[in-house]
N, C-alpha and C positions, 0 to 999 in steps of 0.2 A: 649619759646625757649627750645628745646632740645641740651641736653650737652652728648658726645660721649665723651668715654677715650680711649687714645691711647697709651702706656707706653712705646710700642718699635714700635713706627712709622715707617716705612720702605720705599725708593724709589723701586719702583717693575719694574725692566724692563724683557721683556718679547721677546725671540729671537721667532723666525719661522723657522724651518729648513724642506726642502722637506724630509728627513726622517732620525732619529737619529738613530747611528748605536757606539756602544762603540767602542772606539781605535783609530776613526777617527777622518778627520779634516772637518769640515760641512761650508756649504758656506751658510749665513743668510741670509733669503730673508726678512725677517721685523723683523723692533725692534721698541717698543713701552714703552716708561717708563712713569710713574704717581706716583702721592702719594699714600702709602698704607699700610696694616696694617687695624686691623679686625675693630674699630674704626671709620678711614678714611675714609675706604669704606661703613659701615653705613650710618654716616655722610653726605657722597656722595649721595645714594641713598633716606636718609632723606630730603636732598635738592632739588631732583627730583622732591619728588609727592607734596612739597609746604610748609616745613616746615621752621622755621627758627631755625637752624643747628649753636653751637657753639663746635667747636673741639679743645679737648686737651689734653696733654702728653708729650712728650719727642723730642726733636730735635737736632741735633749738626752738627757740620763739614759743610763740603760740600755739602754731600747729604743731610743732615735736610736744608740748603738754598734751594737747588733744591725742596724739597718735600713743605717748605711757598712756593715758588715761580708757583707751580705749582697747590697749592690749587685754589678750584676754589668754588663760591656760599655758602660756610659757612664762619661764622668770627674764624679769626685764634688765639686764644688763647693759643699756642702751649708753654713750659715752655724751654730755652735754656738748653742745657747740654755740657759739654768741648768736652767730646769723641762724635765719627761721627756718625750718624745715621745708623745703618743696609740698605743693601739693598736685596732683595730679585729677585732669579732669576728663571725667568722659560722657559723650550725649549719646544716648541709648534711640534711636528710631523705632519706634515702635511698632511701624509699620512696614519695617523692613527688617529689622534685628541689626540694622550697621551701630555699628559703634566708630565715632570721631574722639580721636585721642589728644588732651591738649597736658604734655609734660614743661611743668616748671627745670631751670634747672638746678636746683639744691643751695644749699647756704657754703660761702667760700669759707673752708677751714683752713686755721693756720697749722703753724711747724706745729706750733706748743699742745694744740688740739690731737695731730694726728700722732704725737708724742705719746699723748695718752691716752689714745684706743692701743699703738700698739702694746703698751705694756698690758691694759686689761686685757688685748687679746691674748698674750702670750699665759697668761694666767689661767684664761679659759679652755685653751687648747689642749693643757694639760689634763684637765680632766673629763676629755669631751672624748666620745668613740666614734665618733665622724665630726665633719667642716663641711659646711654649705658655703662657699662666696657666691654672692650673686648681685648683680644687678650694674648700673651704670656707677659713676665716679663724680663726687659730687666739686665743683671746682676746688683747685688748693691741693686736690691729693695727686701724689706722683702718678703718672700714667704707668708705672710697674710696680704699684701697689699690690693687686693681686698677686704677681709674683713673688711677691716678698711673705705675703700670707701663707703660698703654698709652701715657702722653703722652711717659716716655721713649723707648720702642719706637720710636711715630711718628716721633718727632726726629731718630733716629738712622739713617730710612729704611726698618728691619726689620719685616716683616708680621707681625702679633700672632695670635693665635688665645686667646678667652676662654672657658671653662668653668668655671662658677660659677653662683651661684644668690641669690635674693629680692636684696637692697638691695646688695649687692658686686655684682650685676649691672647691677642696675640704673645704678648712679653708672658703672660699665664702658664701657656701653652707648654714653653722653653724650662720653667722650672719645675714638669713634670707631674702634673695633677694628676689622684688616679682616674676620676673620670671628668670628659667637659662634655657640657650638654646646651651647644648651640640648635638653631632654626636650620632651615637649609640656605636662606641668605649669608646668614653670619658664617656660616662653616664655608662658602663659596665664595665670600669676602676675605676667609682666611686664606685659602687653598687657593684659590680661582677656576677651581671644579664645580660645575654647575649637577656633574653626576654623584648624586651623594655617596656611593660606596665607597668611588674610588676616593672620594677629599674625606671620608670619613678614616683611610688608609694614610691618605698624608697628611690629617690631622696627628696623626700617631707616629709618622715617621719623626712630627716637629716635637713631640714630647709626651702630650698627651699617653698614660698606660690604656686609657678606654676611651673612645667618641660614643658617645648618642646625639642621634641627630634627627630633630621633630622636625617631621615631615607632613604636619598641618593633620588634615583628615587621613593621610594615609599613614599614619600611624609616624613608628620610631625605626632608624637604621643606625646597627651597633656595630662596631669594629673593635673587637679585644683582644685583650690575648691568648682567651680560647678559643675566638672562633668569631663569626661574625654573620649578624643576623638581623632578620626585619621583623616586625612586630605590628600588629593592626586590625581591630574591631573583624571581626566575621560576617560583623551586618554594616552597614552603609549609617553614620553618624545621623540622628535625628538634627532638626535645625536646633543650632543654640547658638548662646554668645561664649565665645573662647575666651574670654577674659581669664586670664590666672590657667587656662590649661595646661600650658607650658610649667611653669610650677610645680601642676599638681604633679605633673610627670617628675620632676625632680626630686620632688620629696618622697615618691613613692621609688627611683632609683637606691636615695639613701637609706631610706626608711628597708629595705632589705636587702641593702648591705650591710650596715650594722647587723643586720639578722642573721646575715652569712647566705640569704642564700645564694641558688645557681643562679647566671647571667640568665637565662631562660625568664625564670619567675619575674625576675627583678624587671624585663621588659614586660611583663603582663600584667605589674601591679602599676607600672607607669601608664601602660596604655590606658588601663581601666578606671584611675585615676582621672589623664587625661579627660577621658570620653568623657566619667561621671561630670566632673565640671563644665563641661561643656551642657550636658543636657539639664544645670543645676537650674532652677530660679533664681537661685543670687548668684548673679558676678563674683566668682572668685571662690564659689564654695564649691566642692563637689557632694552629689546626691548620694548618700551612703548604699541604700537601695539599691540603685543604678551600679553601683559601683561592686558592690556583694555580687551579683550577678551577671555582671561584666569580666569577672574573673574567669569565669569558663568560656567566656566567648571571646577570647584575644588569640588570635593564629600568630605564632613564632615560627617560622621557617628560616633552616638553615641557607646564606649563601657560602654555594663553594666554588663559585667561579671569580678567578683572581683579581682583582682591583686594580 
């Protein structure tokens, strides 16, 4: 089993308007809502290529029913909370492919609440063969939260994977995750390396045992401790919407590490992931098709010039 954390789960609904113009009043041509949240959507995609997927984190109100309600192919492990679950919203231009992003910020949990994820979590970690942390912090919870996640992870043997951002990373970082898999903002917010190799170098010197660092269209840059490498499409990304790309790349990191395999693969199942969801028609899904046959078309070139 793989265990995904979700801390500020979200319902993500998703408008489509033939083109957004500020001031105005827009007539929606589709709306699409789902569970989500950087976790969930792992999770999701975990479930996909054949894992067996347990998710957990935070839920309340209305919306945390609608997001159990609407989970689908992992067991829901999910911890109740009083205040309502965030939801997340995004307007699709259809005539340009942007997407405007508008994030709630989560229901504030008390002591007594994060009391009792951490026990479920420690329960789950036991019999889990990888940890996914991801996502933001939803008010209430210590900002070295994820570092406390990893130190249980560690202890109990199971390979962590962190996805997060500014000061939850940072403190992340220190307690040693095996891999984190920031943006190139977030890894240059940590480092203050705007060159990904080398912050992807001092990502690792702070603790981190592996950096992967999405580098948008041009794929992923890895720094481990065998060696360290780029990853990226052979062909030039068709237009799409990247919703959930980043994700999919994570779940296709752990998704073959639990497999065992080499750092090589493990970046060509992420790119290919990646891409697929990018060129999916649903936000956040990736094209299985696209993705089969994206597999032989991801170039992994070794860097051996020093950081």
């Amino acid at each position: 089993m793989i265990l995904t954390v979700t801390l500020n789960a979200a319902l993500d609904i998703t408008y489509r308007v033939p083109a957004l113009r500020p001031h105005a009043a827009h007539r929606v041509t589709d709306v699409t809502e789902r569970p989500g949240g950087k976790g969930l959507n792992v999770g999701r995609v975990l479930a996909a290529l054949g894992h067996d997927v347990t998710v957990t984190g935070f839920v309340g109100g209305g919306t945390g029913r609608l997001i159990r309600e609407r989970l689908t192919g992992v067991e829901d492990a999910l911890v109740p909370v009083a205040g309502p679950s965030r939801r997340t919203v995004a307007v699709v231009d259809a005539r340009t492919g942007d997407t405007t992003q508008l994030n709630e910020p989560g229901p504030l949990v008390t002591a007594a609440e994060w009391a009792a994820f951490l026990g479920v979590y420690g329960e789950l970690v036991a019999g889990a063969e990888a940890v996914a942390l991801c996502g933001s912090l939803p008010p209430g919870v210590p900002v070295g939260a994820y570092a406390g996640l990893v130190r249980t992870a560690r202890a109990a043997g199971v390979p962590v994977l962190l996805d997060t951002s500014g000061e939850p990373l940072r403190r992340g970082v220190a307690a040693r995750p095996d891999i984190i898999k920031p943006n190139s903002d977030e890894l240059a917010e940590l480092t203050g390396s705007h060159e990904p190799l080398k912050a992807t170098q001092d990502a690792r010197r702070r603790g981190a045992r592996a950096v992967v660092a999405s580098l948008g269209a041009e794929g992923l840059v890895a720094a481990t401790d065998e060696g360290r490498w780029r990853a990226a499409p052979l062909q030039a990304r068709l237009r799409g919407n990247p919703t959930g790309a980043g994700d999919s790349a994570s779940a296709g990191l752990l998704s073959a590490l639990a497999e065992g395999l080499p750092w090589p693969a493990r970046l060509t199942r992420a790119v290919a992931l990646a891409t697929a969801t990018v060129l999916s028609p649903t936000a956040g899904d990736f094209d299985r098709t696209s993705y089969e046959e994206l597999l032989g078309r991801v170039g992994v070139t070794t860097e051996v010039t020093a950081a």
